[in-house]
C-alpha positions as CSV (number, residue, x, y, z in Angstrom):
1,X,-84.9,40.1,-41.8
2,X,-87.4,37.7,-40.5
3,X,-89.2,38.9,-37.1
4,X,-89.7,35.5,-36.0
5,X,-87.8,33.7,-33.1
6,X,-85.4,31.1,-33.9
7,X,-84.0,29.1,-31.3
8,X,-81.4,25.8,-30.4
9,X,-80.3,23.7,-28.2
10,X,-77.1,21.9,-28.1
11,X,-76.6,18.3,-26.6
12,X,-72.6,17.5,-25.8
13,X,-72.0,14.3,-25.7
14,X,-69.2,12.6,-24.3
15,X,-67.4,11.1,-20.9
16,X,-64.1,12.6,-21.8
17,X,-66.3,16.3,-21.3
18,X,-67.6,15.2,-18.2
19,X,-64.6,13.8,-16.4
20,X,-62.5,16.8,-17.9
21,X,-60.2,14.9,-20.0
22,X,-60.8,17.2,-22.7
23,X,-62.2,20.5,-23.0
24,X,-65.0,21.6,-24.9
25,X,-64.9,24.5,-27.3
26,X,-67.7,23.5,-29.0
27,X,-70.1,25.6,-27.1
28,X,-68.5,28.9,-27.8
29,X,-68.1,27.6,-31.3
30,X,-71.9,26.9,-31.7
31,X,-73.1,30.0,-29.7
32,X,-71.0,32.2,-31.7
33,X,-72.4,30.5,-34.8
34,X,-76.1,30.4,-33.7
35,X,-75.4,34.5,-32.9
36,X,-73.9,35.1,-36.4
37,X,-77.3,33.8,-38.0
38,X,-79.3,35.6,-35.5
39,X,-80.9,31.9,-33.7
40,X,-80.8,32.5,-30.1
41,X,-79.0,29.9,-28.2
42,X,-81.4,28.5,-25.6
43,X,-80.0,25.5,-23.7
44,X,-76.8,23.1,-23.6
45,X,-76.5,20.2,-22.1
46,X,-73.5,17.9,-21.4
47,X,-74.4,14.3,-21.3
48,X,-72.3,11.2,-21.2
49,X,-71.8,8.0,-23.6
50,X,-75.0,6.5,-22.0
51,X,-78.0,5.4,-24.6
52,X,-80.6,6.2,-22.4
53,X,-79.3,10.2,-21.5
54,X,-78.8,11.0,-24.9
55,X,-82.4,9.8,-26.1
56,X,-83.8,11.9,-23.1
57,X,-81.8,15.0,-23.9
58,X,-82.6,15.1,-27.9
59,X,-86.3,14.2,-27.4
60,X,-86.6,16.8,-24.6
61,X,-84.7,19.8,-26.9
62,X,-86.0,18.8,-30.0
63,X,-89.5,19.4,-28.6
64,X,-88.3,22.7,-27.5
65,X,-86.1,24.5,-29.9
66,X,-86.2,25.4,-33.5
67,X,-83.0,23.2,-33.9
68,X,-80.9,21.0,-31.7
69,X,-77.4,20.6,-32.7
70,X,-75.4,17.9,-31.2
71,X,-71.6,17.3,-31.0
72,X,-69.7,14.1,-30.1
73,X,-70.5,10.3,-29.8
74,X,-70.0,9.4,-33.9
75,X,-66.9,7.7,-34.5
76,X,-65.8,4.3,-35.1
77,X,-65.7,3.3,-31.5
78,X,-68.1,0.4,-29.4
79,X,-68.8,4.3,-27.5
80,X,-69.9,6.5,-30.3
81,X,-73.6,5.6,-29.6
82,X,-74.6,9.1,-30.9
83,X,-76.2,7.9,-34.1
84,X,-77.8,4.8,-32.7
85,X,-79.5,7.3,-29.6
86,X,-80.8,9.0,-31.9
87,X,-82.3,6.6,-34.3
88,X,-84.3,5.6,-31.2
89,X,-85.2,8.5,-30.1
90,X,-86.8,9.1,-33.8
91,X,-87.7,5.6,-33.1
92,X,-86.2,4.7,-37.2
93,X,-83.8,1.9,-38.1
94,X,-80.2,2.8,-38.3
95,X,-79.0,1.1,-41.9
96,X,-75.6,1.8,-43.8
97,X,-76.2,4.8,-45.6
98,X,-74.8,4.2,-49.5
99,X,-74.0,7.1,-49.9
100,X,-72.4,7.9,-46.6
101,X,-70.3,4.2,-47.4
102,X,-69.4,5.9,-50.8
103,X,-67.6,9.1,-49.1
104,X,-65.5,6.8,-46.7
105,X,-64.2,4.1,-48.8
106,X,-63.4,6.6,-51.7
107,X,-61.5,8.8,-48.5
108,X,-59.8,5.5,-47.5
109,X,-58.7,3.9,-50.6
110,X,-56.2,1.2,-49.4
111,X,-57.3,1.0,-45.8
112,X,-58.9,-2.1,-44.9
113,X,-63.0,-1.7,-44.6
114,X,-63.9,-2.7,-40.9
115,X,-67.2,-3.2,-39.2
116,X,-65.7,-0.2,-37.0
117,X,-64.9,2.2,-39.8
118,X,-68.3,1.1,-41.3
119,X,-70.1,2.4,-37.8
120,X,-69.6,5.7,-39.1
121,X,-71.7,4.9,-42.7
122,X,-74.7,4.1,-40.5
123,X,-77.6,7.1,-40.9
124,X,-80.7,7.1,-39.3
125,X,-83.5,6.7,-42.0
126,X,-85.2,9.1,-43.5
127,X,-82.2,11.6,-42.2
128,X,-80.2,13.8,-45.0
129,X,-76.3,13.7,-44.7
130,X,-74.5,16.6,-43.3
131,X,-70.7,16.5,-45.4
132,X,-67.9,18.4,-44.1
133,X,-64.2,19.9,-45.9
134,X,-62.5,18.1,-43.5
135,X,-62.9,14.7,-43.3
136,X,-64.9,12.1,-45.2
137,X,-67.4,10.8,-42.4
138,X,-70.7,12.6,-42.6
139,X,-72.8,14.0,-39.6
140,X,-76.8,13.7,-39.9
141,X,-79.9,16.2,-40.1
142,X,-83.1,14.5,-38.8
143,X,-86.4,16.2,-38.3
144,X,-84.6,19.2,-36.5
145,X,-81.9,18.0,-34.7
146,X,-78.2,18.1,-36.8
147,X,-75.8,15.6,-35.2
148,X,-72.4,16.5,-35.5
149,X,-68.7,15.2,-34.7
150,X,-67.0,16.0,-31.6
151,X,-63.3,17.1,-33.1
152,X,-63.9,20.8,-32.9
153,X,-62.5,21.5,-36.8
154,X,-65.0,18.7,-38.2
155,X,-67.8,20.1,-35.8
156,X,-67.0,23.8,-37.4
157,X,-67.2,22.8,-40.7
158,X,-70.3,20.7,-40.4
159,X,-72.0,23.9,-39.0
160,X,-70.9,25.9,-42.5
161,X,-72.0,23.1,-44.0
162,X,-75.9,23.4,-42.8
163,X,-75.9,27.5,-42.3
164,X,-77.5,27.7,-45.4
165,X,-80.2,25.8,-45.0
166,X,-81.1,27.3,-41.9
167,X,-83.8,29.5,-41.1
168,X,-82.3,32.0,-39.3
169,X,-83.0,35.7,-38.0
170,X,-81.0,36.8,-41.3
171,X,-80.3,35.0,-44.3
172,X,-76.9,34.6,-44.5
173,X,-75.1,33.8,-47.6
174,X,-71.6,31.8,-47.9
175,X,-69.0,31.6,-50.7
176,X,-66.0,28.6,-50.4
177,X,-62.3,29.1,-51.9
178,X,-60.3,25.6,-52.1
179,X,-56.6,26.3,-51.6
180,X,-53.6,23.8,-52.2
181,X,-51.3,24.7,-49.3
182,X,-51.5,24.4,-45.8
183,X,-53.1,26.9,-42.9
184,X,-50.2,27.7,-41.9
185,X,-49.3,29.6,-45.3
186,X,-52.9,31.5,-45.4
187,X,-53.1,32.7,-41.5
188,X,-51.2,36.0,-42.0
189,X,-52.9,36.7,-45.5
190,X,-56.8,35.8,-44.5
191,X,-56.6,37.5,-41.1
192,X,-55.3,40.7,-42.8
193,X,-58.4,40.4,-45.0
194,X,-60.6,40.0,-42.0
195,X,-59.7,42.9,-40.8
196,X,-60.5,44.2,-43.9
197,X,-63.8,43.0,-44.2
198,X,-65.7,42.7,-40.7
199,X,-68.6,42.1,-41.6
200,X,-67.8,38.7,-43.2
201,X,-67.1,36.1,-41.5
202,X,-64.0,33.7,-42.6
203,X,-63.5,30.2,-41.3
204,X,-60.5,28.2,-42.1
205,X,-60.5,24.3,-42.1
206,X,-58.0,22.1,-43.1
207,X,-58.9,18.8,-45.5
208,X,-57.2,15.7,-43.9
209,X,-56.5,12.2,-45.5
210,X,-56.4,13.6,-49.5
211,X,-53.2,12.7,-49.8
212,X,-52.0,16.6,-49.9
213,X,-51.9,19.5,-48.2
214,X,-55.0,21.1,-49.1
215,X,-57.6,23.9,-47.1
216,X,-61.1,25.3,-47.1
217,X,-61.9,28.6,-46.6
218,X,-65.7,29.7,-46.0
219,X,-66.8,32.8,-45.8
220,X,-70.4,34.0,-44.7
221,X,-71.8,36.9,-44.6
222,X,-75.7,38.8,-44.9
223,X,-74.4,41.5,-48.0
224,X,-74.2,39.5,-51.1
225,X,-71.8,42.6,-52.9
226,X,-69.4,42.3,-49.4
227,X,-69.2,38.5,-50.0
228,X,-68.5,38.7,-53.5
229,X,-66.0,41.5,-53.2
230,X,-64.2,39.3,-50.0
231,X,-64.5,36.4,-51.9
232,X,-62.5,37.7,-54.6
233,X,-60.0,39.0,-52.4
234,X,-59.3,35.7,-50.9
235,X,-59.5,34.0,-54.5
236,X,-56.6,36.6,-55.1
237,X,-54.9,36.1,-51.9
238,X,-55.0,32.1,-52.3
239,X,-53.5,32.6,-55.9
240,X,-50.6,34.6,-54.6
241,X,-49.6,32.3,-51.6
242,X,-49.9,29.2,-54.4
243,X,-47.8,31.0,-56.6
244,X,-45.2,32.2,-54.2
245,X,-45.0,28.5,-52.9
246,X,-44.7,27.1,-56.4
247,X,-41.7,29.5,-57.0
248,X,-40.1,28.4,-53.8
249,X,-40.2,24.6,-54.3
250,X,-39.1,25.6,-58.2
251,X,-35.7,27.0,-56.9
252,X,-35.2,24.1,-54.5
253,X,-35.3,21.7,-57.0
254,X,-33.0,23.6,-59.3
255,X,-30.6,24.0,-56.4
């Protein structure tokens, strides 16, 4: 375990937070997160859809904490100014991102490619993409600040998505099982085996617009053996519910 302090700060963009329109669960979410990887949660702030606040509050963090994560502000709307903020604030151009482009049009497939839906494809330069299992459109990791969506399932999964690569109090270790049925068939199952296994964490995220009901699990954990022995548990578990289903919809159709 590394003695050396790691810290964040989280910037929560948004006027729907502000006026109260919608309420955030993102800070627990990211406190809990930071905690499980032993980085100490310093500061969050709550900013609105305004250009020049959400330059201030990402230079000011950035310059103070090991990491700043934000949430929010990086959809296709003329609002989601998130990724152009920070492009300033790193003062970098703000291009399409091929890559990013890529991901969308292969999750889209027949839908008509607007200038809006193309918003989210734009990446700061010289920033890496930060994927998720639930949707197609990519977050950001520039310098030290990760820029994540707002939708608190997205937001989840973009933070298993960079735990690895961060430098944390512990090095934590993560494991993913891919299952083709829905949450609602794995809740009873993968809480049972959370109880089981405490000590690794297990996060559920449903994949949206594959044409299928399909979900992630992650599981993270310090103890390579206890992953490895969850991990197998849950590849067991998974195979049971997808067998049990496929048995079910077999009788139906010979009904």
């Amino acid at each position: 375990m590394s003695n050396e302090q790691v810290t964040a700060g989280l910037v929560v963009i948004g006027d729907e937070i502000l006026s109260g329109r919608t309420k955030d669960v993102n800070i627990g979410a990211t406190a809990e997160f930071c905690t499980d990887l032993g980085i100490e949660l310093q500061e969050v702030r709550v900013v609105s859809d305004d250009m020049d606040a959400i330059v201030e509050a990402v230079n000011a963090l950035r310059a103070r904490y090991s990491y700043v994560f934000t949430t929010g502000g990086i959809g296709p709307t003329h609002d989601d100014i998130t990724a152009d903020a920070v492009a300033r604030a790193f003062g970098v151009d703000l291009p399409i991102h091929p890559v990013a482009r890529e991901m969308l049009m292969s999750r889209w497939k027949d839908l008509e490619v607007t200038p809006a839906r193309l918003r989210m494809a734009r990446i700061p330069e010289g920033a890496e993409l930060v994927t998720n299992a639930v949707s197609a459109a990519p977050g950001f990791w520039i310098g030290n600040v990760i820029v994540m969506a707002g939708v608190p399932v997205i937001m989840r999964a973009m933070l298993e998505s960079v735990a690895p690569r961060l430098k944390g109090g512990r090095k934590v270790l993560s494991a993913a099982v891919d299952a083709a049925v829905g949450e609602g068939d794995l809740g009873d199952p993968l809480a049972a085996l959370q109880d089981e296994f405490p000590d690794v964490k297990m996060g559920s995220y449903p994949q949206m617009g594959q044409g299928q009901v399909r979900t992630q699990l992650v599981l993270r954990s310090t103890d390579a053996e206890r992953l490895a022995a969850a991990t197998a548990r849950v590849e067991a578990m998974v195979a049971a519910v997808q067998h049990k289903r496929d048995i079910g919809q077999s009788r139906k159709e010979k009904q």
